[in-house]
C-alpha positions as CSV (number, residue, x, y, z in Angstrom):
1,X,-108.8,-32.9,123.5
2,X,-107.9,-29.8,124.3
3,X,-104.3,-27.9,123.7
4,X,-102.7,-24.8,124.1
5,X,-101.0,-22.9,121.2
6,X,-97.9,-21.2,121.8
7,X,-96.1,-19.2,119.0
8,X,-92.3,-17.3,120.0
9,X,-91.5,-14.5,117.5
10,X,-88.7,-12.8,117.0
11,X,-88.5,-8.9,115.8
12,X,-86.8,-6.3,113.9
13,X,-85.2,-4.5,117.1
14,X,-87.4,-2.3,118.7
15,X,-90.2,-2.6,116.4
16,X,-92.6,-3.3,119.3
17,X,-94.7,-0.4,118.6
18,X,-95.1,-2.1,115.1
19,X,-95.5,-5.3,116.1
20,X,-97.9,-4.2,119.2
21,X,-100.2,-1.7,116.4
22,X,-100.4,-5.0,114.1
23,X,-101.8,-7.4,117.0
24,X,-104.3,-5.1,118.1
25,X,-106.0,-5.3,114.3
26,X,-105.7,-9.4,114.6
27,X,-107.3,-9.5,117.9
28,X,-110.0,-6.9,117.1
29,X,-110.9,-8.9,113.8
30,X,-110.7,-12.4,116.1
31,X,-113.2,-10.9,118.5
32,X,-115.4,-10.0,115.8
33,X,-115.1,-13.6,113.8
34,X,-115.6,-14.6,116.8
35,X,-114.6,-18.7,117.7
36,X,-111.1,-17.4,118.4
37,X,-109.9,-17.7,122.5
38,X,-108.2,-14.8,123.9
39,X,-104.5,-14.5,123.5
40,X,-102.3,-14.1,126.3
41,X,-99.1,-12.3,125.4
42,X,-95.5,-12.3,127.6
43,X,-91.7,-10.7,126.5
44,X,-89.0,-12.4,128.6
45,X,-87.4,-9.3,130.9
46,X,-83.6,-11.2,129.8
47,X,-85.0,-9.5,125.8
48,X,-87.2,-7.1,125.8
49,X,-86.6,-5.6,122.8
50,X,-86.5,-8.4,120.2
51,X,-89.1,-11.1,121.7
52,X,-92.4,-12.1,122.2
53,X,-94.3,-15.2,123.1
54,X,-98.0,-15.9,123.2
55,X,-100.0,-18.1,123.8
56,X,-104.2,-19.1,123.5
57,X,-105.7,-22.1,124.7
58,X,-108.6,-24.3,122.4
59,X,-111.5,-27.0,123.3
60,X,-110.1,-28.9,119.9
61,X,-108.2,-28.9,116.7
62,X,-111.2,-28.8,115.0
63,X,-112.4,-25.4,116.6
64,X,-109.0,-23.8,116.0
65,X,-109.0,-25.4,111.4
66,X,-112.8,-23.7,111.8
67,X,-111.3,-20.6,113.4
68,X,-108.3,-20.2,111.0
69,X,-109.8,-21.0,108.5
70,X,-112.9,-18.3,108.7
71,X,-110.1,-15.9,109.3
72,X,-108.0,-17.0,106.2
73,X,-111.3,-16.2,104.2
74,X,-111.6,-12.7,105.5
75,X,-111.4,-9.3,103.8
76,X,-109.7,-8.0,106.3
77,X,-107.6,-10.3,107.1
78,X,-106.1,-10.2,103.6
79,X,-105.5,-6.5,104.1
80,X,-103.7,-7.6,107.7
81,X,-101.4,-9.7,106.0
82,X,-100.0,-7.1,103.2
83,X,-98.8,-4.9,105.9
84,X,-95.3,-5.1,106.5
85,X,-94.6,-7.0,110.0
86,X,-92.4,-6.1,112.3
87,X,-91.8,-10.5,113.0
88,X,-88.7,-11.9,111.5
89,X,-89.2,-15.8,112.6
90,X,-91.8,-17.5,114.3
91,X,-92.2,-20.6,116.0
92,X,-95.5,-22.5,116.3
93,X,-96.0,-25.2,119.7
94,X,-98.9,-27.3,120.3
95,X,-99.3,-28.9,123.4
96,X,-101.7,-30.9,124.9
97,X,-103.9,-29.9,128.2
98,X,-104.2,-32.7,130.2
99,X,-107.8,-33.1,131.6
């Protein structure tokens, strides 16, 4: 079955530079773990300083536990997640892609 993935997040006021910096280094270490689908990324024109919503879309939830969890097991992706992020909440969606 296949499903999108949608994540909001909310940040420190204009921190997009930050935030922006950050995402670069996940995508670049998705596209070399490869198994990851690309990301697209929107910030409502009503906020543009404070939100951002993206979203990616997967075959299964098996192929996205494989993906995350090859990330999770990383180097790099360790080193990702000690610097300080510009995101102050996040909220995760699933939804399903009707065939």
């Amino acid at each position: 079955m296949k499903f999108m993935e949608r994540r909001i997040q909310t940040l420190e006021r204009d921190k997009w530079d930050v935030y922006w910096s950050r995402e670069k280094r996940w995508m670049a270490l998705e596209q070399r773990l490869g198994g990851f689908p690309p990301k697209r990324h929107y910030r409502p024109l009503s906020d543009l300083g404070k939100t951002v919503v993206w979203e990616r879309d997967w075959e299964s939830y098996a192929a996205m536990e494989a993906a995350y969890e090859k990330e999770l097991a990383d180097p790099e992706a360790q080193e990702l997640f000690e610097i300080p992020s510009a995101i102050v909440d996040e909220c995760i969606e699933l939804y399903v892609i009707p065939s």
